[in-house]
C-alpha positions in Angstrom: 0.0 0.0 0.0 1.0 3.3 -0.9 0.9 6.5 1.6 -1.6 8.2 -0.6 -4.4 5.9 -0.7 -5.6 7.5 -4.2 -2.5 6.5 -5.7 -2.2 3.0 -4.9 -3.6 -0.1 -7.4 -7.0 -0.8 -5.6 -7.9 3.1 -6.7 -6.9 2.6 -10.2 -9.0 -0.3 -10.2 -12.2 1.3 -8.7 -11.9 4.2 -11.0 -11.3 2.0 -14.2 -14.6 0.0 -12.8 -16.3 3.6 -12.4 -15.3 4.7 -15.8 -16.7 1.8 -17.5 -20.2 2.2 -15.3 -20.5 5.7 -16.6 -20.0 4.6 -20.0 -22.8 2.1 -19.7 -25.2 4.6 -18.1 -24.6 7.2 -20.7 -24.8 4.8 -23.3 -28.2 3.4 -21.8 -29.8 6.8 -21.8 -28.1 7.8 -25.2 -26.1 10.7 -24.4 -22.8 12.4 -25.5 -20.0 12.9 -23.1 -20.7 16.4 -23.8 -24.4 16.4 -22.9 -23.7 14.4 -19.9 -21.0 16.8 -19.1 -22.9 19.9 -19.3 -25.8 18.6 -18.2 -23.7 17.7 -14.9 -22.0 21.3 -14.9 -18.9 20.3 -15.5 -16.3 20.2 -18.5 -16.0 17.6 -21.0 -12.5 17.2 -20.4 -13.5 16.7 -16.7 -15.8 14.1 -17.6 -13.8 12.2 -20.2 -11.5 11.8 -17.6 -13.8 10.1 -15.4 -15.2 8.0 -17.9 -11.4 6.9 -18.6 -10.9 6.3 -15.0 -7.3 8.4 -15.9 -6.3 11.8 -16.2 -4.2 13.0 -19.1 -1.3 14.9 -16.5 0.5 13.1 -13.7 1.9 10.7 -15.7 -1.7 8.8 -16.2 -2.4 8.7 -12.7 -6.0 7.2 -11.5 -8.9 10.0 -11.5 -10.2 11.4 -8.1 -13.5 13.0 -9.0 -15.2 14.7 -6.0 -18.2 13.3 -4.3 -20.4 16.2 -5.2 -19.1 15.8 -8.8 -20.1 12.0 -9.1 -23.4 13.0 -7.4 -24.1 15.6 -10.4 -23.2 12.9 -12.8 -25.5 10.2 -12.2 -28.0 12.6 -11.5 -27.5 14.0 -14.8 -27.8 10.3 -16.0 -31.0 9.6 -14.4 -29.6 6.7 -11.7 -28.6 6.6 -8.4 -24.7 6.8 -6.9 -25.0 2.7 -6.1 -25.3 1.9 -9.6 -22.4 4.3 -10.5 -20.2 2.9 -8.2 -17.9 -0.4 -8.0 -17.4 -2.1 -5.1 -15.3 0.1 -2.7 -11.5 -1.1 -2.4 -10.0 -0.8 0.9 -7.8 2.2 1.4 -6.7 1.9 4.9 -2.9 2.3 5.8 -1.8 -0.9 8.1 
């Protein structure tokens, strides 16, 4: 384990899972990253990023989207924060 818990493998695991659960639930209600985006309030760049569970700077580094941020999302795609989410790794620091 890692001291940042955001940067250790179980998180880039969890946000690869959540990636690929907002691709299905955009998909399912057939809309563009960018309507989903703006829609949620935030930029596409933002939210291609957490659909690719990566961001572009930090040498590729697992995203760390904001709880208020997911929230906006899967309201924006009509479904709830438990169907958005993968099962939670464990971050703890032994």
């Amino acid at each position: 384990m890692t001291d940042k818990p955001a940067s250790s493998p179980e998180w880039a695991e969890f946000a690869r899972q959540l990636g690929i659960n907002l691709r299905r639930a955009r998909a399912a209600r057939e809309l563009t990253q960018d309507e989903t985006a703006a829609i949620a309030g935030i930029s596409l760049y933002a939210y291609q990023q957490y659909e690719r569970g990566r961001t572009m700077s930090g040498q590729g580094s697992a995203t760390n989207p904001r709880l208020a941020t997911i929230l906006a999302i899967s309201q924006s795609l009509g479904t709830n924060l438990q169907e958005l989410l993968p099962e939670p790794p464990d971050l703890t620091v032994r």
